[in-house]
PDB file as gemmi writes it, atoms N, CA and C in Angstrom:
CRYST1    1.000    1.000    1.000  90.00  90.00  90.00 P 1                      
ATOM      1  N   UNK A   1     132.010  61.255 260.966  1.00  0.00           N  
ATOM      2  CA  UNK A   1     131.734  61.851 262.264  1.00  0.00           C  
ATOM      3  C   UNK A   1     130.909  63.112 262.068  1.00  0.00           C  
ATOM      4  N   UNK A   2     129.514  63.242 262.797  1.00  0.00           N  
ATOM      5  CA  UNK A   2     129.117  64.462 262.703  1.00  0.00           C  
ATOM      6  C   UNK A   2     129.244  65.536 263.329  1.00  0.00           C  
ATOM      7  N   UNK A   3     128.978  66.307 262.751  1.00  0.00           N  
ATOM      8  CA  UNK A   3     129.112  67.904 263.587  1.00  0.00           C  
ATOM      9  C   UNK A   3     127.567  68.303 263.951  1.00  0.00           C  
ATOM     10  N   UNK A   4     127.327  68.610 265.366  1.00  0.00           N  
ATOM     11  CA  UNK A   4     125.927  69.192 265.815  1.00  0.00           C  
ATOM     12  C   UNK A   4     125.912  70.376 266.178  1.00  0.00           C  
ATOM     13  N   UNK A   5     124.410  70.754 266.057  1.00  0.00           N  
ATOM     14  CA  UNK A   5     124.714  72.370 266.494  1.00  0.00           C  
ATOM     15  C   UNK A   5     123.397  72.297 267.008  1.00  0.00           C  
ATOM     16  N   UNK A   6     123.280  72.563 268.211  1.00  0.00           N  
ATOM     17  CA  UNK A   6     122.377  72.094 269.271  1.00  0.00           C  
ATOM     18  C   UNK A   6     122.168  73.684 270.058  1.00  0.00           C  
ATOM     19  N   UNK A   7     121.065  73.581 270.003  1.00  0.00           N  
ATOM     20  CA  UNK A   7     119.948  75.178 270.484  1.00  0.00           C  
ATOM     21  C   UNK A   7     119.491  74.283 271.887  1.00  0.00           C  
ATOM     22  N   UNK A   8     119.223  75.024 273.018  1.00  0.00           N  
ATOM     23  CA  UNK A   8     119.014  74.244 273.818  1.00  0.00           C  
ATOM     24  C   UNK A   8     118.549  75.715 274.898  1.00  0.00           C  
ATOM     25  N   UNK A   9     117.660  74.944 276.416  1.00  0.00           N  
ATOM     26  CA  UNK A   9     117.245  76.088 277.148  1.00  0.00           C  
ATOM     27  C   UNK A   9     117.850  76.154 278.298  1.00  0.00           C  
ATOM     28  N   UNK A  10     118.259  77.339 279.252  1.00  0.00           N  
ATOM     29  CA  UNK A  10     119.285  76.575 280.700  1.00  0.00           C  
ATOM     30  C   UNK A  10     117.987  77.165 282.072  1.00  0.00           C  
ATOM     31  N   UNK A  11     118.214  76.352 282.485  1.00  0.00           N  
ATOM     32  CA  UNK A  11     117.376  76.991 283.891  1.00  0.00           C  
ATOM     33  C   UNK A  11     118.133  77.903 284.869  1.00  0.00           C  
ATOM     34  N   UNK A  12     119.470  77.555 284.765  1.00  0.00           N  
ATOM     35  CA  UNK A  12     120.189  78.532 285.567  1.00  0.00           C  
ATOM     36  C   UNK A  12     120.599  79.614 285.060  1.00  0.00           C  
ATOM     37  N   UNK A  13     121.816  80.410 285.987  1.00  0.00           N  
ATOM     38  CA  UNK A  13     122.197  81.597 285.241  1.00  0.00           C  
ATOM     39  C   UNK A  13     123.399  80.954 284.101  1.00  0.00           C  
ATOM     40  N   UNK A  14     123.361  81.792 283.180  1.00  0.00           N  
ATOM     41  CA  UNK A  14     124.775  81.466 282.182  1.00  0.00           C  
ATOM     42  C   UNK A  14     126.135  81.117 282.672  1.00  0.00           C  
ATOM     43  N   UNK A  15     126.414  81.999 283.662  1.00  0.00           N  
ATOM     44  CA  UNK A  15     128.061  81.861 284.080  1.00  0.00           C  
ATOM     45  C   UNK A  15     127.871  80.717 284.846  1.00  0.00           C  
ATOM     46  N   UNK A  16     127.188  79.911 285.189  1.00  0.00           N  
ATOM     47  CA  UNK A  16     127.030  78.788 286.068  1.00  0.00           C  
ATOM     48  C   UNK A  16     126.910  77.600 285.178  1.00  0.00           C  
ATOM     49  N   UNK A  17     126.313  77.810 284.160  1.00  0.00           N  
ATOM     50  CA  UNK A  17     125.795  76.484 283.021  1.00  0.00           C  
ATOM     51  C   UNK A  17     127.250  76.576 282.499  1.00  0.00           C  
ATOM     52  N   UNK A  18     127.940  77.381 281.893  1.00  0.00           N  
ATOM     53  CA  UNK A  18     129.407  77.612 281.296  1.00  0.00           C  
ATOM     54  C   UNK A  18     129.869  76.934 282.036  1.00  0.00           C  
ATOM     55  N   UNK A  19     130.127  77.268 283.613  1.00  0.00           N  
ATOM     56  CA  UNK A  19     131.574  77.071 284.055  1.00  0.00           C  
ATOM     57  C   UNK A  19     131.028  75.190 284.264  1.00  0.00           C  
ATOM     58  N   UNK A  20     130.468  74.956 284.249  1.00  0.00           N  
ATOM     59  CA  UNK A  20     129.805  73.450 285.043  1.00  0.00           C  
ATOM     60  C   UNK A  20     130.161  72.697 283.217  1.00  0.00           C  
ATOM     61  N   UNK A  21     129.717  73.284 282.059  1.00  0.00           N  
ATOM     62  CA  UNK A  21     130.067  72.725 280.655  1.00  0.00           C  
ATOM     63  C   UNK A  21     131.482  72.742 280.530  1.00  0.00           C  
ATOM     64  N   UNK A  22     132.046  73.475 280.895  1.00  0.00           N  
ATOM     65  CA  UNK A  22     133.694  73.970 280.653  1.00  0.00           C  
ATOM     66  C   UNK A  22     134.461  72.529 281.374  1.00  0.00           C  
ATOM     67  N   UNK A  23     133.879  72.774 282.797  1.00  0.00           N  
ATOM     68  CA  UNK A  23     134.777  71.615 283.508  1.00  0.00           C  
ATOM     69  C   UNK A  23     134.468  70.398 283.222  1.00  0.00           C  
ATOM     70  N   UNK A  24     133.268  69.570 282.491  1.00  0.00           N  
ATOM     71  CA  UNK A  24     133.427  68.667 281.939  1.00  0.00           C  
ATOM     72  C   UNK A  24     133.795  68.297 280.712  1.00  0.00           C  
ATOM     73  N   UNK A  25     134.304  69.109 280.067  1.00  0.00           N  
ATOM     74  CA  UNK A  25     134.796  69.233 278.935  1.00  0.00           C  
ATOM     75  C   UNK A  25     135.868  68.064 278.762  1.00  0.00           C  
ATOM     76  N   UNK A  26     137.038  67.861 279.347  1.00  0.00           N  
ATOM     77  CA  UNK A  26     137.553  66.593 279.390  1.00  0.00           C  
ATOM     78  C   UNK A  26     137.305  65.317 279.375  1.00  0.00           C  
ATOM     79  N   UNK A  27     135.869  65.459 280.347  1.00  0.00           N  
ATOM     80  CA  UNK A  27     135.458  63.817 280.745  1.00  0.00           C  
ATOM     81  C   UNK A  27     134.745  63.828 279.054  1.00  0.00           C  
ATOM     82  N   UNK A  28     134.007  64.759 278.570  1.00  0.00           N  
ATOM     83  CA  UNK A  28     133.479  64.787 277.003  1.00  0.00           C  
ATOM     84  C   UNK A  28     134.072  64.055 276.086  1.00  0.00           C  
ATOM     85  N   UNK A  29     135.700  64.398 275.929  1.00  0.00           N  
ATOM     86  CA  UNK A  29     136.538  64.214 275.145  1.00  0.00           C  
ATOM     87  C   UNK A  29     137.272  62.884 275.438  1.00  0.00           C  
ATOM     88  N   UNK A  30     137.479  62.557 276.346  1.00  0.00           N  
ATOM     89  CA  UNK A  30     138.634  61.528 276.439  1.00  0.00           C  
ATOM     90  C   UNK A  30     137.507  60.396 276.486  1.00  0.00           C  
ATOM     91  N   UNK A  31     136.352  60.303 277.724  1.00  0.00           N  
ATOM     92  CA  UNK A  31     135.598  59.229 277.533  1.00  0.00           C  
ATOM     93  C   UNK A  31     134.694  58.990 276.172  1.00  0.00           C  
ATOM     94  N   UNK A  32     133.729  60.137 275.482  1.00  0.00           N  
ATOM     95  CA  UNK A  32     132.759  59.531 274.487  1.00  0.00           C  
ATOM     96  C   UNK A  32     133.664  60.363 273.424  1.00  0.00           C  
ATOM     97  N   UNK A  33     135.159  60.782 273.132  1.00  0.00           N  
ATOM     98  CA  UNK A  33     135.487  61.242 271.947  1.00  0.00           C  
ATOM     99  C   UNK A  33     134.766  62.513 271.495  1.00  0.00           C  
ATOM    100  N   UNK A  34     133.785  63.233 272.139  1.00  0.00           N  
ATOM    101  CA  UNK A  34     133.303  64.380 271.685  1.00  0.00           C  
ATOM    102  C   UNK A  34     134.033  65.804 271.941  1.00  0.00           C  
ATOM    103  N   UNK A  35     134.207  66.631 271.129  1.00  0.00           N  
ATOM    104  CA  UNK A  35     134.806  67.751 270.802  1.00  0.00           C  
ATOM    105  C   UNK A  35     134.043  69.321 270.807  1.00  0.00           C  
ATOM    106  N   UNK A  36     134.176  70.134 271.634  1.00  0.00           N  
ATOM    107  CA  UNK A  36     133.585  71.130 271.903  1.00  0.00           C  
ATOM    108  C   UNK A  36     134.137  72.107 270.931  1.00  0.00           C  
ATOM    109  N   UNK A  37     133.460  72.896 269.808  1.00  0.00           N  
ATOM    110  CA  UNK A  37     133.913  73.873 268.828  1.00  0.00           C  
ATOM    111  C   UNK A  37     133.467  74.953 269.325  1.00  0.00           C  
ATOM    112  N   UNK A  38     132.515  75.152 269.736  1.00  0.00           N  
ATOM    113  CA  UNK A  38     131.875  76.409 269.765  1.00  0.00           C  
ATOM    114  C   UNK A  38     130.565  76.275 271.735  1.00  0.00           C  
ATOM    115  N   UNK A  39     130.632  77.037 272.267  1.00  0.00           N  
ATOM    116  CA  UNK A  39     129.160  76.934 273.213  1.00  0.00           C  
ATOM    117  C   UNK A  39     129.072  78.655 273.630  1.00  0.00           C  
ATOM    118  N   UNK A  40     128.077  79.347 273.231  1.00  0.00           N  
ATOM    119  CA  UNK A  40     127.803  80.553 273.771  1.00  0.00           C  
ATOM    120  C   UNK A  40     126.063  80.859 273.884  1.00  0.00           C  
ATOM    121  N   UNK A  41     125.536  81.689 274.100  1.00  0.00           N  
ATOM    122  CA  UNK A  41     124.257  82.322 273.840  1.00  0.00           C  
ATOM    123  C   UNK A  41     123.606  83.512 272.842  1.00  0.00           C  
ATOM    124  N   UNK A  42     122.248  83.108 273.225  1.00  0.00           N  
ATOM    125  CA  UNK A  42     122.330  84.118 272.576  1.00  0.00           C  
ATOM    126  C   UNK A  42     122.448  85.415 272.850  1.00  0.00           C  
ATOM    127  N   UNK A  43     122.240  86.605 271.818  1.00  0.00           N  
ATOM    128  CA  UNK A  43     122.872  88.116 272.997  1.00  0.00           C  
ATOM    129  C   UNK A  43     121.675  88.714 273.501  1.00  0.00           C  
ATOM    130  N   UNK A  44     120.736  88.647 273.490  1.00  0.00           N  
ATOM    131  CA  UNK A  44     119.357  88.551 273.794  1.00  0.00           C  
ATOM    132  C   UNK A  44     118.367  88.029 274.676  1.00  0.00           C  
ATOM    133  N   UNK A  45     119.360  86.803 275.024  1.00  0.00           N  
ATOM    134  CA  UNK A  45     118.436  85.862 275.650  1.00  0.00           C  
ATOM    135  C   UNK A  45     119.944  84.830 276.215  1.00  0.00           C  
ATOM    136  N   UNK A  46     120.555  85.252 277.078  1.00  0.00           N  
ATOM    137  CA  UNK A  46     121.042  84.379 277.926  1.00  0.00           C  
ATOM    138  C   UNK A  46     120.757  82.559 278.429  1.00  0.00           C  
ATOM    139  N   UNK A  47     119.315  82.476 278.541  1.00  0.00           N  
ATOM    140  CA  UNK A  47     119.136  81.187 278.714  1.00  0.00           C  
ATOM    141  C   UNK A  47     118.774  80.751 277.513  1.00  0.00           C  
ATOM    142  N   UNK A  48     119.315  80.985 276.251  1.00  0.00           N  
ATOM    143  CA  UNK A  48     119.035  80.303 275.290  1.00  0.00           C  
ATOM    144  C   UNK A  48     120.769  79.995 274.589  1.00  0.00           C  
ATOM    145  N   UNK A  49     120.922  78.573 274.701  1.00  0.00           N  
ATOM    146  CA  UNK A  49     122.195  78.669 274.254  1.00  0.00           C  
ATOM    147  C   UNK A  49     122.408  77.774 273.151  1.00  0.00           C  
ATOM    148  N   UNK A  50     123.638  77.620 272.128  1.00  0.00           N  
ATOM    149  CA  UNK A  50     124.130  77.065 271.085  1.00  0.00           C  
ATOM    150  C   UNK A  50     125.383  76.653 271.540  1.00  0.00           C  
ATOM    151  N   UNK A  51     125.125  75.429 271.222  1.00  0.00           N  
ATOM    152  CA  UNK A  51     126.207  74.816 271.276  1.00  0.00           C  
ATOM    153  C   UNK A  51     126.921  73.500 269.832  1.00  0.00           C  
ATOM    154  N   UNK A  52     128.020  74.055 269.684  1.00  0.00           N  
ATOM    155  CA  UNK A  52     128.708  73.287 268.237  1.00  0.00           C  
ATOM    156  C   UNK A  52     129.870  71.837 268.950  1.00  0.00           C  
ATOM    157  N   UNK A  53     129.005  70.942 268.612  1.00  0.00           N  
ATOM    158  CA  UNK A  53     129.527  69.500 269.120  1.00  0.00           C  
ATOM    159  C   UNK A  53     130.223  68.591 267.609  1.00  0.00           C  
ATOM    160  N   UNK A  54     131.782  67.987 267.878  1.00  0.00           N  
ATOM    161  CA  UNK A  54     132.199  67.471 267.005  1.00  0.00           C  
ATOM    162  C   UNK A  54     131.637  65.536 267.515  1.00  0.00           C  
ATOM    163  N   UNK A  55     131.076  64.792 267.306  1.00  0.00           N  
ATOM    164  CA  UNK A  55     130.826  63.595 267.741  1.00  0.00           C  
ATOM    165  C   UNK A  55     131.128  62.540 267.044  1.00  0.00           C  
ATOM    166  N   UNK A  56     131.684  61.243 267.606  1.00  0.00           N  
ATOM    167  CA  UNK A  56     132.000  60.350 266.651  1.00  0.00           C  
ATOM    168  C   UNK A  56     131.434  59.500 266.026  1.00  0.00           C  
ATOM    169  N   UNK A  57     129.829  59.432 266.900  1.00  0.00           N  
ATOM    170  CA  UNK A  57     128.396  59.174 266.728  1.00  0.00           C  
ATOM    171  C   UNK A  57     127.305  59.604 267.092  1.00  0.00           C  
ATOM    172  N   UNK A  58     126.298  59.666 266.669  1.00  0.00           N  
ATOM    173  CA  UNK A  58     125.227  59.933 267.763  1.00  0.00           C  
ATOM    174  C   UNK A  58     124.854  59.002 268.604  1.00  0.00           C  
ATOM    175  N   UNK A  59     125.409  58.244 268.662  1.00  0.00           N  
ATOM    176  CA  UNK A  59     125.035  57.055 269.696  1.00  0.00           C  
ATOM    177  C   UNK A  59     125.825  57.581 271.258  1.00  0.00           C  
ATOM    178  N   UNK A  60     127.237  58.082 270.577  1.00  0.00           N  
ATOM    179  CA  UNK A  60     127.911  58.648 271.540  1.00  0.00           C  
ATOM    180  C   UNK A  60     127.397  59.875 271.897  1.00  0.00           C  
ATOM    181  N   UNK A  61     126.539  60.569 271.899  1.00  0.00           N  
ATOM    182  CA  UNK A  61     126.508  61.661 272.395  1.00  0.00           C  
ATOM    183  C   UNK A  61     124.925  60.982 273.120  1.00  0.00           C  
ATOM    184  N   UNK A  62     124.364  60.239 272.405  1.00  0.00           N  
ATOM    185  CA  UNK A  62     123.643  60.025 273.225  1.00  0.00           C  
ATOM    186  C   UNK A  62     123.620  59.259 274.703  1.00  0.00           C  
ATOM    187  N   UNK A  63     125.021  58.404 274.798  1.00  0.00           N  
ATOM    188  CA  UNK A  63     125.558  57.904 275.844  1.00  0.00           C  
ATOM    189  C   UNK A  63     125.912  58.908 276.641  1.00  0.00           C  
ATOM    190  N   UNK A  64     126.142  59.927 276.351  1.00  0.00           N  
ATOM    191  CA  UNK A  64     126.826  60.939 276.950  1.00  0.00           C  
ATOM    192  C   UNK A  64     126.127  61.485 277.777  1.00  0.00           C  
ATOM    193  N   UNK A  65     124.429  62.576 277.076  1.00  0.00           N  
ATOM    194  CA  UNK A  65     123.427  62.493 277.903  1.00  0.00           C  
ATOM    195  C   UNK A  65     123.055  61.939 279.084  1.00  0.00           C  
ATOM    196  N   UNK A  66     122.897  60.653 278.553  1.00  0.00           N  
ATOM    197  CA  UNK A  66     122.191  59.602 279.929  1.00  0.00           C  
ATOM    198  C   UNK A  66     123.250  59.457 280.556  1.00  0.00           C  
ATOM    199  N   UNK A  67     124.647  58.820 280.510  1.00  0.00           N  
ATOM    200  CA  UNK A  67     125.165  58.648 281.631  1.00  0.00           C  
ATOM    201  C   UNK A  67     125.454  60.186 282.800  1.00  0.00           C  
ATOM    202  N   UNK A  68     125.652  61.268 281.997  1.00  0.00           N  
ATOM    203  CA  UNK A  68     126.085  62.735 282.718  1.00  0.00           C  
ATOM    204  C   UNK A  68     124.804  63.404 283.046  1.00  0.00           C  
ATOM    205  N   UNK A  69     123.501  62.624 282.748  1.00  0.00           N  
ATOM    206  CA  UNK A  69     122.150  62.664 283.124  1.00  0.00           C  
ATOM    207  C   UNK A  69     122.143  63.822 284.380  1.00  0.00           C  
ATOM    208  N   UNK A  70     122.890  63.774 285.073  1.00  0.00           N  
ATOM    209  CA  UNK A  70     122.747  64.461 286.931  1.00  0.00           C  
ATOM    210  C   UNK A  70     123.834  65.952 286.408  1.00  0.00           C  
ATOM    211  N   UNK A  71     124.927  65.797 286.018  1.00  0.00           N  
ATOM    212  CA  UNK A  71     125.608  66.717 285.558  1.00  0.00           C  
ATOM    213  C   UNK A  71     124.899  67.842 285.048  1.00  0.00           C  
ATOM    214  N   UNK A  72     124.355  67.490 283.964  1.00  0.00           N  
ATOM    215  CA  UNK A  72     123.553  68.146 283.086  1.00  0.00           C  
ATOM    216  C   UNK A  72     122.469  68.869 283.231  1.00  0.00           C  
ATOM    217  N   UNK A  73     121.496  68.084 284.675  1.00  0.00           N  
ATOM    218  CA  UNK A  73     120.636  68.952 285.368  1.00  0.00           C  
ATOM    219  C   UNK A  73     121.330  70.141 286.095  1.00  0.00           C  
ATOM    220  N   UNK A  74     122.845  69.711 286.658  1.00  0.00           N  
ATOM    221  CA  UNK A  74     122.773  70.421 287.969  1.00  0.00           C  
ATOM    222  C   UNK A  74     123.067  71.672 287.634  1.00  0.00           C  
ATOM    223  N   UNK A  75     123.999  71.377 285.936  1.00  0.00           N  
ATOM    224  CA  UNK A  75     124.197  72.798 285.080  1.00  0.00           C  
ATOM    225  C   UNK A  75     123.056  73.516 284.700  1.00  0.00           C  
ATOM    226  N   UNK A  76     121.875  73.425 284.955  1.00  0.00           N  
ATOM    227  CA  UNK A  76     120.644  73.984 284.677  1.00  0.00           C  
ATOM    228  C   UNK A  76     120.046  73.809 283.687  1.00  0.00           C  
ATOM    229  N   UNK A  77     120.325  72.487 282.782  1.00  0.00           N  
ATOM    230  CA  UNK A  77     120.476  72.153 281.368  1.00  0.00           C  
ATOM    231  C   UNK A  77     119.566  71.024 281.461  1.00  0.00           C  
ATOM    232  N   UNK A  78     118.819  70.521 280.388  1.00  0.00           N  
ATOM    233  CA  UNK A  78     117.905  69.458 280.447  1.00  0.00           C  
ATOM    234  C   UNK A  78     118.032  68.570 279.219  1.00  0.00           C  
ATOM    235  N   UNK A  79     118.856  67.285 279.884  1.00  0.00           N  
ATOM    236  CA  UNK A  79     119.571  66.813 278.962  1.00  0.00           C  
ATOM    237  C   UNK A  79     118.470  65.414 278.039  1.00  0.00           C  
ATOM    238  N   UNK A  80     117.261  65.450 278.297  1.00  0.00           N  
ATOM    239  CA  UNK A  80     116.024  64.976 276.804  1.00  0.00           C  
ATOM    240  C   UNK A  80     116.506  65.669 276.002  1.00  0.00           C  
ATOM    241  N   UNK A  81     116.166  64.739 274.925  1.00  0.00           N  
ATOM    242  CA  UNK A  81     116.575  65.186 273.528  1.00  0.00           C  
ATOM    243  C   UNK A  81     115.295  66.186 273.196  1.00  0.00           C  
ATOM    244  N   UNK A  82     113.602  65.851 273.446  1.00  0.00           N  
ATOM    245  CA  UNK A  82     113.099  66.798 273.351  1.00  0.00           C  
ATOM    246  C   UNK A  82     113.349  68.286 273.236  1.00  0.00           C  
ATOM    247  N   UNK A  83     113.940  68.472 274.819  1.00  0.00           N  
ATOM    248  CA  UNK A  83     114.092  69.755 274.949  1.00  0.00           C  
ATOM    249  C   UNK A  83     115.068  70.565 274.032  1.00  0.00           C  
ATOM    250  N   UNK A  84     115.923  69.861 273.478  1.00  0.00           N  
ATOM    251  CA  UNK A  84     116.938  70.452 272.718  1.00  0.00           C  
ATOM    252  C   UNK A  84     116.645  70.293 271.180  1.00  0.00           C  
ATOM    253  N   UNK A  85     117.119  71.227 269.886  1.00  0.00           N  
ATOM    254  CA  UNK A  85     117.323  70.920 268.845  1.00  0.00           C  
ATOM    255  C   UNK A  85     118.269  71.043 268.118  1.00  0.00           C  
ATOM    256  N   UNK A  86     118.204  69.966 267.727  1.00  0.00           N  
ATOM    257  CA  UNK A  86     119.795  69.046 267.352  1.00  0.00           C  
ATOM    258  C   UNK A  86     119.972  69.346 265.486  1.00  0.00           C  
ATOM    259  N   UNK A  87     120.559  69.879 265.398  1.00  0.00           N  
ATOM    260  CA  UNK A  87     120.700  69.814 263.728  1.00  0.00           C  
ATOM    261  C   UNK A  87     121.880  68.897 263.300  1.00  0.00           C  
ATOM    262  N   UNK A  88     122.052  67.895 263.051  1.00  0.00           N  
ATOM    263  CA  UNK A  88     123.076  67.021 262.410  1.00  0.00           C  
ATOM    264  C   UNK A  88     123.973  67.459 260.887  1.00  0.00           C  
ATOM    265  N   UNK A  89     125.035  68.006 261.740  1.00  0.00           N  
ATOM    266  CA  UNK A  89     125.738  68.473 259.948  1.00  0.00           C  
ATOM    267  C   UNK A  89     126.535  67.635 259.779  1.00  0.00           C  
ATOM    268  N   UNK A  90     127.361  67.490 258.037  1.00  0.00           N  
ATOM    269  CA  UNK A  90     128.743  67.294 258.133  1.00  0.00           C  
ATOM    270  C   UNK A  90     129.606  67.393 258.634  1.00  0.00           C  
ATOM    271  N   UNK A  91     131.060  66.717 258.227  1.00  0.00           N  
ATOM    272  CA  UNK A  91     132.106  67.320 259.445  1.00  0.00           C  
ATOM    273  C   UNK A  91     133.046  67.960 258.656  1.00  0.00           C  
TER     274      UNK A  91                                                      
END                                                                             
């Protein structure tokens, strides 16, 4: 299972992208098995955030994306893989 650590950009304000990541945090876990370790910003730059994902695939996280596709916008977040960079670690 890998561990990601995903740099990514938000269009909204922070406390809004948080609280909208926070509350799906469950549907994360119970439906695609993914595990939230870490999500903050940077201290500098607010719309630039990191986030540390435990996944049981990348297939699953990529299911995750597309189906929460609308979620993900509405958090101000742009859920293409483009836009984000994904570093794939160990677990």
């Amino acid at each position: 299972m890998p561990t990601l650590v995903i740099k990514g950009k938000i269009t909204k304000e922070y406390n809004h992208w948080v609280r909208v990541f926070d509350d799906v945090g469950e549907l994360r876990e119970t439906k695609y098995g993914i595990k939230t370790l870490y999500r903050g910003h940077e201290l500098d730059d607010e719309s630039t955030i990191h986030v540390v994902l435990y996944t049981p695939s990348m297939e699953a996280l990529q299911e995750h994306m597309q189906n929460e596709a609308d979620i993900i916008a509405e958090a101000g977040g742009d859920p293409s893989p483009e836009s984000n960079v994904i570093c794939v670690c160990t677990d």
